[in-house]
C-alpha positions in Angstrom: 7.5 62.3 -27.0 8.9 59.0 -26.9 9.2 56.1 -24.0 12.7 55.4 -23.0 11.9 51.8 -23.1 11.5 52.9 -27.0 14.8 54.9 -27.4 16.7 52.1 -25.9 15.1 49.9 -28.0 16.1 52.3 -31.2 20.0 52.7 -30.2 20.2 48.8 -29.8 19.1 47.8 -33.1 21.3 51.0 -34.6 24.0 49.0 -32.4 23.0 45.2 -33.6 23.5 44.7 -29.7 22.1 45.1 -25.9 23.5 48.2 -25.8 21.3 49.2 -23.0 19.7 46.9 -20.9 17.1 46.8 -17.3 19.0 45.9 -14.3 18.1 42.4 -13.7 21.8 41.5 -15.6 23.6 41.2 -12.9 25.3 37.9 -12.3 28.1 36.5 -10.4 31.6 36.4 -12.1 32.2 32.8 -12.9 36.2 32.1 -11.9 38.9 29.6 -12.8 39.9 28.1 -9.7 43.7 27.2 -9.8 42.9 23.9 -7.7 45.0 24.1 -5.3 43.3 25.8 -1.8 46.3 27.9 -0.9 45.9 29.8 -4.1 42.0 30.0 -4.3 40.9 30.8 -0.6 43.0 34.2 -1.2 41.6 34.4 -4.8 37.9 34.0 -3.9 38.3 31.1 -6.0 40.2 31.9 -8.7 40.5 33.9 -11.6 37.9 35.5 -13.0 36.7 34.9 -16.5 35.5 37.9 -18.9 37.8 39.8 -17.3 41.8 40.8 -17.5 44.0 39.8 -14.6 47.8 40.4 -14.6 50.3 39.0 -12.5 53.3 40.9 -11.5 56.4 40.6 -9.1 60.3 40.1 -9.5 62.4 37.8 -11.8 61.5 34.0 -10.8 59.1 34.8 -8.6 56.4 31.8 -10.7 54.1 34.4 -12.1 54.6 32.2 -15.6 54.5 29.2 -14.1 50.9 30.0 -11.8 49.8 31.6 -15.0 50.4 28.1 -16.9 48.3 26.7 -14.4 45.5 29.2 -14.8 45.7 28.2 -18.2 45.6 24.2 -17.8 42.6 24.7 -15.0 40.7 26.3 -18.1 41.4 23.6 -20.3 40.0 21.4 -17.7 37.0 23.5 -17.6 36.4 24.3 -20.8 37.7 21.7 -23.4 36.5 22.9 -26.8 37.7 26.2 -26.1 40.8 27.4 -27.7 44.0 29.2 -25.8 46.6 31.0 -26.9 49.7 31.6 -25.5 51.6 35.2 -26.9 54.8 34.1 -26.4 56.7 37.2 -26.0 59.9 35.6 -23.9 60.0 32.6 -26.3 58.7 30.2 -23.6 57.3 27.3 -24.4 59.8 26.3 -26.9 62.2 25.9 -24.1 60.1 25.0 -21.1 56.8 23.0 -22.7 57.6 19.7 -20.9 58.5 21.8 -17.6 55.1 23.4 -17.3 53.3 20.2 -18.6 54.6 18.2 -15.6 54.5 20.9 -13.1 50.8 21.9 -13.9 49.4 20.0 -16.7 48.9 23.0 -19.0 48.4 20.5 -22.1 51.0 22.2 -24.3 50.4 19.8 -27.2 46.9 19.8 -27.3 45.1 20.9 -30.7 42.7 23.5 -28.6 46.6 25.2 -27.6 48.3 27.6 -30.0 51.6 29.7 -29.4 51.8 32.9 -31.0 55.0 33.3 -32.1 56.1 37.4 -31.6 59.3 37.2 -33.1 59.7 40.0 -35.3 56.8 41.5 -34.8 55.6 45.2 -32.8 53.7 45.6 -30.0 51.3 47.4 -32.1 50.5 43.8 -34.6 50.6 41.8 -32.1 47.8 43.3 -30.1 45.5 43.9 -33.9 45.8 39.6 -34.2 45.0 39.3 -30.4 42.4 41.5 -31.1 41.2 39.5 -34.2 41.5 36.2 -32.4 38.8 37.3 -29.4 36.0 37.6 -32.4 36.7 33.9 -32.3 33.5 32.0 -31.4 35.3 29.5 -29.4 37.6 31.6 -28.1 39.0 30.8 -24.5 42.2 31.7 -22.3 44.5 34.3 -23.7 48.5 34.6 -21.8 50.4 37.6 -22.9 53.9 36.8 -21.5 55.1 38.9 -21.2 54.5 42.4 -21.6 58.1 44.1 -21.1 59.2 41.9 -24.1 57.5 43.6 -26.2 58.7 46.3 -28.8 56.9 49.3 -30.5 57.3 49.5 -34.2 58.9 52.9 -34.0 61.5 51.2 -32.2 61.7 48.3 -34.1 61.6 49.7 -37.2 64.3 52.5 -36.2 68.3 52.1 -36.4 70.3 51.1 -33.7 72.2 54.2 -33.4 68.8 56.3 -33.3 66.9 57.2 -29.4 63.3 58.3 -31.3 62.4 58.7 -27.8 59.6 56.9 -27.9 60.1 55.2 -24.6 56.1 55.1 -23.8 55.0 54.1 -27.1 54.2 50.3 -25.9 52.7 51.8 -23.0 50.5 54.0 -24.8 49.6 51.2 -27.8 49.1 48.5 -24.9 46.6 51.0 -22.7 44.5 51.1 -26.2 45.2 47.2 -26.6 43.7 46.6 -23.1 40.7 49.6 -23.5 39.5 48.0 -26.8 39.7 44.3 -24.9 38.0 44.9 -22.3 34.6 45.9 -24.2 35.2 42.2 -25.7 36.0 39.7 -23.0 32.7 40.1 -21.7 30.7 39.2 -24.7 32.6 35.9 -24.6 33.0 35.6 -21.2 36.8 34.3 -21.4 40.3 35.4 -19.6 42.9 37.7 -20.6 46.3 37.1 -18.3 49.0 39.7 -19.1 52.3 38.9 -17.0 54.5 42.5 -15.8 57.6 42.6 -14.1 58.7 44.7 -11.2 62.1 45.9 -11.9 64.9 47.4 -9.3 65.5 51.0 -10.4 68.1 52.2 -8.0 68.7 52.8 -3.8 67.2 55.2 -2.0 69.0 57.4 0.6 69.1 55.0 2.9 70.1 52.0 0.6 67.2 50.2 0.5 66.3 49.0 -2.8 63.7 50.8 -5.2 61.3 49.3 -7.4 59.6 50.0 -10.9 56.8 48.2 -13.0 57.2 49.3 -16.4 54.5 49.4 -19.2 53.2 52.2 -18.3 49.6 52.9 -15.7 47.2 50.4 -17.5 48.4 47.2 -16.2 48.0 49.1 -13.0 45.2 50.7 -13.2 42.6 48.6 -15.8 42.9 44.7 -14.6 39.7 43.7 -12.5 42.2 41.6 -10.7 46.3 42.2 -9.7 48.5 39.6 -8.2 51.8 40.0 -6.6 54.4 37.9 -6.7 56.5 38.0 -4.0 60.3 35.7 -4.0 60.3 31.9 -4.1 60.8 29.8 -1.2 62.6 26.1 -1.6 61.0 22.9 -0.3 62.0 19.9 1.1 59.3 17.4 3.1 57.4 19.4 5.2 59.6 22.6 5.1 59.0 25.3 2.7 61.0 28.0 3.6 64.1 27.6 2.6 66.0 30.2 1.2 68.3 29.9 -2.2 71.2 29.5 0.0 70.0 26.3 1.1 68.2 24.8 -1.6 70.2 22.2 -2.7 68.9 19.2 -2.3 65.4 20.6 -2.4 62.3 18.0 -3.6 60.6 21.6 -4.8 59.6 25.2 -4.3 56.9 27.4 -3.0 55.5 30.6 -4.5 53.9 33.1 -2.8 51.4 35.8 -3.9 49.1 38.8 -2.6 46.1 40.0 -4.4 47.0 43.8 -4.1 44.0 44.5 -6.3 40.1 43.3 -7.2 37.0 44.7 -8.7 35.1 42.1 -7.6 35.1 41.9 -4.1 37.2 42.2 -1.1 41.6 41.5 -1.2 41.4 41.3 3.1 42.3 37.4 2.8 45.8 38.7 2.6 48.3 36.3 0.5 48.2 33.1 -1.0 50.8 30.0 -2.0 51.4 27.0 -4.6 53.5 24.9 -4.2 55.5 22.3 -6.3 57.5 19.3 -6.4 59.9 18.4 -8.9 58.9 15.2 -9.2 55.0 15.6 -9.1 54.5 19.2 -9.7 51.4 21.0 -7.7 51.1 19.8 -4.4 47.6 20.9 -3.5 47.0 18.1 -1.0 49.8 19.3 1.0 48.9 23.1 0.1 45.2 22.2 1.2 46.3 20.1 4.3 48.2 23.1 5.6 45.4 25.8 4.8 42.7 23.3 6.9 45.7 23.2 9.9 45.6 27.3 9.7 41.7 27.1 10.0 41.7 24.3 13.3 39.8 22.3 11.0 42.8 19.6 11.7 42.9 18.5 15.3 46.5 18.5 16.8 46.6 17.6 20.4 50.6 17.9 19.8 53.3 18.8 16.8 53.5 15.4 15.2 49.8 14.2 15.7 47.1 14.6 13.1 42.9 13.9 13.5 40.9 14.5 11.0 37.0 16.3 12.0 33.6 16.2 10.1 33.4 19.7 9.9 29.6 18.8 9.8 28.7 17.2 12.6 32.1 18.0 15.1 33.2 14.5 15.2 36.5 12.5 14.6 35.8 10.4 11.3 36.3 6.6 12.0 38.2 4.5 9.3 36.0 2.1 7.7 37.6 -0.6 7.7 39.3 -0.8 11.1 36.7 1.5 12.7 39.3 3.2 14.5 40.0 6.8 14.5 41.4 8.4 11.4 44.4 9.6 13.5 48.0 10.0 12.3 51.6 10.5 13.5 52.9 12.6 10.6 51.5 14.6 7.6 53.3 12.3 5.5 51.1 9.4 7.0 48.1 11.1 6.2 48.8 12.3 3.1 49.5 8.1 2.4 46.3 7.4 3.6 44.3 10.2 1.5 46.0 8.7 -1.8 45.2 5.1 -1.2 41.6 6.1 -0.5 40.4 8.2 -3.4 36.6 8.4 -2.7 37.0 9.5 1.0 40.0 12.4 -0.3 37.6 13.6 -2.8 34.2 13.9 0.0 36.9 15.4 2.0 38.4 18.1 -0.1 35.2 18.9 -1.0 34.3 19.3 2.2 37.1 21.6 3.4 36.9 23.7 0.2 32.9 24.9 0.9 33.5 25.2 4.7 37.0 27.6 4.0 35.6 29.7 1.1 32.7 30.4 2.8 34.5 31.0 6.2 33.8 35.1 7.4 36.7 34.3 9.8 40.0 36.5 8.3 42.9 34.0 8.4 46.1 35.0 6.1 47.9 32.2 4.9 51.3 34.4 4.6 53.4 34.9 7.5 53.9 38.6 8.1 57.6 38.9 6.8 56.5 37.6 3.8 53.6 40.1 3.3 55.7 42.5 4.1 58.1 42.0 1.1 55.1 41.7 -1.4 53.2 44.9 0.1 56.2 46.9 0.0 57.2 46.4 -3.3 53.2 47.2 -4.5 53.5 50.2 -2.4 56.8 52.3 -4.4 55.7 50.4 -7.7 52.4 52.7 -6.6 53.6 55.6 -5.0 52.8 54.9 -1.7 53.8 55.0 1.6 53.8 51.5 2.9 54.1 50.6 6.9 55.0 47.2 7.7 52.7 44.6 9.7 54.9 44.6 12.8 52.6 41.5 14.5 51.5 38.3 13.7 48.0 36.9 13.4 48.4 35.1 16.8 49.4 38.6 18.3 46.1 40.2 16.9 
């Protein structure tokens, strides 16, 4: 009778693969951190690679936008690898310099390739995805967006003809997204699909209903789900501004929850990015405000600001005055991190291994905006959703 050691051994060389392997394989996922703390503290640190992640919400609620910036952080982190961008909704064509300037997503590099789905099914497109992850160098994959897309029945059939077929991309794309995720860990690289939630109707009471179409894989496979929630307007220090009273807004905020992870706990509740017209992604002022919801900022009152060496508990002196780094406005302080690179970069650093590695629970959402997201996860999911009635202070 044979060893298992040599049956294993048998069905892996039948296989041309480590088909079966001893436990010692387990490793941490490696993520792609979107740079910017109010996204990667509720994240864990970002997306995770070797894995599929979708991002879902309402109409211009930024899930293209944050999913450009995924996209640019990988190029950032991996160079020589090469992204594609399935360009279902004809983007890039019409917003390339827009997501350059707001995230940096080098659109023009040679490493970045749209796909161009015009006139093609559902079913094609996802056989030359398919053939493009047996790419060696392969790298960060956007579908965007999967609504768009078109089965060939349907495409092929006459206008005047209902073959109904209605799940037929839902059915070819839960195959698509089966047969990829036996690949994207081989090559340890990121598959983003982008989903919509539609309105479908009122309920009895008049409240609105919502859909996510595309079927139960983009619900149910993804090691990671994000919800978008709707898009706040910026101006200075206010991001909360509603559509009504955007004009003459300097940018926008978008807010998300991670309603679902394979790889560890969603408790950190909901996340933001936000962006400026002129500069795109504010992290410093997205990070600024994360360290303020931590106490990791001192503010004896509203308009003050002292920074703390997290390490040892004291106020950090300015080197070249020697005087406390103390400042009357975020604005100020903002000034001062920008004309003193080294010190911003020690500093960041610091806050981002002393929040990511905080136990304490601290959502970076306020609770009518939770709300809204969590709501709209729970009909898109069948569920009965009862809203967070208090805030953190009140826990």
């Amino acid at each position: 009778m044979a060893s298992f050691n040599e049956i294993a051994k048998k069905i892996n060389k039948a296989w041309k693969d480590e088909v079966l392997v001893s436990g010692n394989f387990v490793k941490e996922v490696e993520r792609i951190p979107l740079g910017d703390l109010g996204a990667d503290y509720a994240l864990f640190g970002g997306i995770p690679e070797g894995c599929l992640t979708v991002f879902s919400g309402v109409e211009h609620s930024g899930k293209t936008l944050s999913a450009a910036l995924a996209m640019a952080q990988y190029q950032k982190k991996y160079p020589n690898k090469v992204n594609v961008w399935v360009d279902a909704e004809n983007t890039i064509p019409v917003q390339a310099d827009f997501l350059h300037r707001m995230t940096g997503l080098d659109v023009f590099s040679e490493t970045f390739f749209r796909y161009d789905c015009s006139g093609k099914a559902a079913e094609e497109i996802f056989a030359d995805i398919i053939q493009l992850e047996d790419a060696d160098n392969i790298g960060f994959i956007c579908l965007d967006s999967a609504p768009a897309l078109i089965s060939k029945a349907d495409l092929d059939n006459e206008f005047e003809k209902d073959n109904g077929q209605r799940a037929s991309v839902a059915k070819s794309l839960g195959k698509f997204i089966k047969q990829m995720l036996m690949l994207l860990p081989k090559k340890e690289n990121v598959l983003l699909i982008i989903n919509q939630v539609r309105e479908d109707g009122k309920n009895y009471m008049g409240a609105t209903i919502y859909k996510e179409p595309c079927g139960y894989a983009l619900g149910y496979y993804p090691s990671m789900k994000v919800r978008f929630g709707t898009r706040n307007f910026t101006l200075d220090e206010k991001t909360d501004l509603a559509a009504s009273k955007s004009e003459g807004a300097d940018g926008f905020r978008l807010k998300f929850s991670v309603t679902k992870s394979r790889l560890g706990p969603t408790n950190r509740g909901g996340g933001f990015l936000t962006f400026r017209y002129d500069t795109g992604l504010d992290y410093m002022f997205d990070t600024l405000e994360v360290a303020l919801k931590f106490g990791y900022i001192r503010r004896p009152n509203n308009q003050t600001y002292i920074l703390i060496n997290l390490s040892t508990g004291e106020v950090y002196k300015d080197e070249e005055t020697g005087g406390e780094l103390k400042f009357l406005g975020k604005q100020k302080l903002i000034d001062y991190l920008n004309s003193h690179p080294d010190f911003k970069m020690s500093y960041f650093n610091m806050l981002n291994e002393n929040i990511s590695a905080s136990k304490e629970k601290v959502n970076l959402l306020d609770k009518d905006s939770m709300n809204e997201i969590l709501k709209q996860e729970a009909e898109v999911s069948n569920q009965k959703y009862e809203p967070d009635t208090d805030t953190e202070e009140d826990k």
